[in-house]
C-alpha positions in Angstrom: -58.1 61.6 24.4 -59.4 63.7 21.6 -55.7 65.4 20.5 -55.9 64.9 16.9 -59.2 63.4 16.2 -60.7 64.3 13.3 -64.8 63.1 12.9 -64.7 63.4 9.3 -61.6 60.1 9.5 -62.8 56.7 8.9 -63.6 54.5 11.5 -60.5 52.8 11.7 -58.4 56.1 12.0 -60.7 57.7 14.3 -60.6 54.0 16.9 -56.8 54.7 15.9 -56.3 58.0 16.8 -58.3 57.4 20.0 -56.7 54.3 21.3 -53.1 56.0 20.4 -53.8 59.0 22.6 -54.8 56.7 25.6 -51.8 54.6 25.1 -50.1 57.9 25.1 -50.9 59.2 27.8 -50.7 55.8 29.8 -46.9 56.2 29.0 -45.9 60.2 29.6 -48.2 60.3 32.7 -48.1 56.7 34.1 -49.1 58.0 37.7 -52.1 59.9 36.3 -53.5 57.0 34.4 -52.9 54.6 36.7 -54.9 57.1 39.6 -57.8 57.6 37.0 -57.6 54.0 36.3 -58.0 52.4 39.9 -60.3 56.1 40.9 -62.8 54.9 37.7 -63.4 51.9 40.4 -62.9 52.0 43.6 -65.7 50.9 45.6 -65.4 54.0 47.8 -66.6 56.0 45.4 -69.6 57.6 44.6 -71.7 56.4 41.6 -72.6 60.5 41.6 -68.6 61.2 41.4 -67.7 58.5 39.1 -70.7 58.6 37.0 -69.7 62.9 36.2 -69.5 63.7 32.9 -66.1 64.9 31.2 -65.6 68.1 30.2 -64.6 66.9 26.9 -67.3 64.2 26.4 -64.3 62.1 25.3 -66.4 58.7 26.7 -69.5 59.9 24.9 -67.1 60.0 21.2 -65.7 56.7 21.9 -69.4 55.3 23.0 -70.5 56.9 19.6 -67.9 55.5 17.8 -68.6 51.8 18.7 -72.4 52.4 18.5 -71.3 53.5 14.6 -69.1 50.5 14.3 -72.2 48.2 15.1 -74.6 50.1 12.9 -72.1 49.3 10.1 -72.1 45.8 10.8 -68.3 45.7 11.6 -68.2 45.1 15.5 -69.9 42.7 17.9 -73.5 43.7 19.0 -72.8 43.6 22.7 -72.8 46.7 25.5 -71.4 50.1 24.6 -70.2 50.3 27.9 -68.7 46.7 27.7 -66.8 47.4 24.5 -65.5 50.5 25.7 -64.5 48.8 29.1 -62.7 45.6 26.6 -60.6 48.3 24.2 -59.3 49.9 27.5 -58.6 47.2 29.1 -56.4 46.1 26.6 -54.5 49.4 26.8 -55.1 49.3 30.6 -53.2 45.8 31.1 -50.5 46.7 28.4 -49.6 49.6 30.5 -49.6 47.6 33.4 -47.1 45.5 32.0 -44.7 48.0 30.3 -44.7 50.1 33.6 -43.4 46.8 35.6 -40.7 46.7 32.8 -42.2 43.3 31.5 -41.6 44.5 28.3 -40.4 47.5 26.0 -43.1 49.9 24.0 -41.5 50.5 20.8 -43.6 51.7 17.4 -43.8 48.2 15.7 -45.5 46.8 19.4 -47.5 50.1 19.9 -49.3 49.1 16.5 -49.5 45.7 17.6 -51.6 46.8 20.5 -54.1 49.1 18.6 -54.4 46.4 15.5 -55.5 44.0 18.5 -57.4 46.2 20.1 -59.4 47.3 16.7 -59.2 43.5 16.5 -60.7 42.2 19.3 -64.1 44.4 18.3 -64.5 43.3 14.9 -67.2 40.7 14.3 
């Protein structure tokens, strides 16, 4: 998730570049995402297991991200945890639906996903 990211971006590029390389990998691994996707919860897992921390502390750059977002008055004042949980579901579902062939992925609807997705945050 962190391929590219630069700290020193504004928010906008850095929510960007984040939700791009999600939506990324979603689409070159589609078995992979969908595993970690349904693994994240499963009720057969344990909160030990999917509680671990990533290597990469990706979650805890996208949880600082959003809390920096709030301090700036720009997105909602609600849950870290929810607003991380709402950008990737957005990514989560449009997967979903390209996978199924619903619809095609192209540049012009890959932007339309991460403008909505920035979007949906914004107070």
């Amino acid at each position: 998730m962190l391929q590219g990211y630069d700290p020193t971006a504004s928010l906008y590029e850095r929510f960007k570049c984040l939700q791009l390389n999600r939506l990324r990998f979603g689409i070159h691994y589609p078995k992979e995402f969908l595993f970690i996707d349904s693994f994240s919860f499963s009720p057969y897992i344990s909160p030990e297991l999917r509680n671990m921390d990533d290597s990469r502390n990706s979650v805890e750059v996208v949880l600082s991200l959003i809390v920096e977002g709030q301090k700036q008055g720009l997105f909602k004042e609600m849950d870290t945890h929810l607003c991380h949980q709402f950008i990737h579901g957005i990514v989560s579902s449009i997967l979903k639906g390209y996978y199924v062939r619903k619809y095609p992925l192209n540049e012009s609807q890959t932007q339309q996903v991460l403008e909505s997705s920035w979007k949906a945050l914004l107070v």
